[in-house]
N, C-alpha and C positions, 0 to 999 in steps of 0.2 A: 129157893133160887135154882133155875137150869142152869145145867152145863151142857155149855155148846164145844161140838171139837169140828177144827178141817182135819180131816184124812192128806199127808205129804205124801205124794211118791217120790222117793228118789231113784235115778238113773245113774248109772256108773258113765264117766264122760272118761274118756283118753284121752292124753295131750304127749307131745315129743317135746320136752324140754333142754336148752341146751344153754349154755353159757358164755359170754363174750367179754373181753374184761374185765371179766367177777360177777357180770351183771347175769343174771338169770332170765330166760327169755322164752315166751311159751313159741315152736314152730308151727306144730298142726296138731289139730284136736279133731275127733271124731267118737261117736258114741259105736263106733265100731273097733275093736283092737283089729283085727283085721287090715282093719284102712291104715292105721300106725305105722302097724307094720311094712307094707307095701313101702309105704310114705318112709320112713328112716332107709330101707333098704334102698331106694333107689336115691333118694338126696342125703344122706348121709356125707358122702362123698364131697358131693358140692358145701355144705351146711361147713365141714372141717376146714375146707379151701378158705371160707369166709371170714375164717377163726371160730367158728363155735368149739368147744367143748363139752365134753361131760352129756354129752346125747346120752337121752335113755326118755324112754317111754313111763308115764306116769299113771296113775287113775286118783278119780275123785269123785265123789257125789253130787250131786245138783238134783234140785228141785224143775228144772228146765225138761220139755219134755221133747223130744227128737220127734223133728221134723218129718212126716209119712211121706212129703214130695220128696224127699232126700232121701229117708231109710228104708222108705219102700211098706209096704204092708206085709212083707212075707215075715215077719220081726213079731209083729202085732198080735196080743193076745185077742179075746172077745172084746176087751173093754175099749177094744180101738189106740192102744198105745204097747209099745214096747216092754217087754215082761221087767217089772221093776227090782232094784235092787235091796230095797231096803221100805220102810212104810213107816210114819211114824205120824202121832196127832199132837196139833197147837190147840189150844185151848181159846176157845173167841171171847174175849172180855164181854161180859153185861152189866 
């Protein structure tokens, strides 16, 4: 019997998470920390006016792979995507 595997890439994704009545709320996400940042420094401000809480910048993994119209190709290894974070194989049922 073969075994068949896919190859996952994962990407680190950011997100500004904040809180409003208890409730937990994602603001803005980017596979840039970079952009995060930008982004909490200048809405922070407003975001607190709102009532959010508890701002802070988060990260996570995805299987999702960033946008080249959006992150640009300067990011981009050979293989035409974003240098990944992690790589891991699922196994293909037969």
């Amino acid at each position: 019997m073969n075994k068949y595997y896919n190859i996952v890439l994962w990407f680190e994704y950011y997100e500004i998470t904040g809180s409003i009545n208890g409730v937990g709320e994602i603001l803005f996400g980017s596979f840039e920390r970079s952009d995060c940042e930008y982004e909490k420094e200048w809405e922070s401000d407003n975001w607190k006016e709102d009532g959010y809480r508890d701002i802070r910048i988060v990260s996570r993994l995805t299987s999702e792979r960033p946008d080249p119209e959006v992150y640009g190709k300067y990011r981009q290894d050979s293989c035409g995507y974003p240098p990944c974070k992690s790589v891991s194989y699922e196994r293909i049922q037969s």
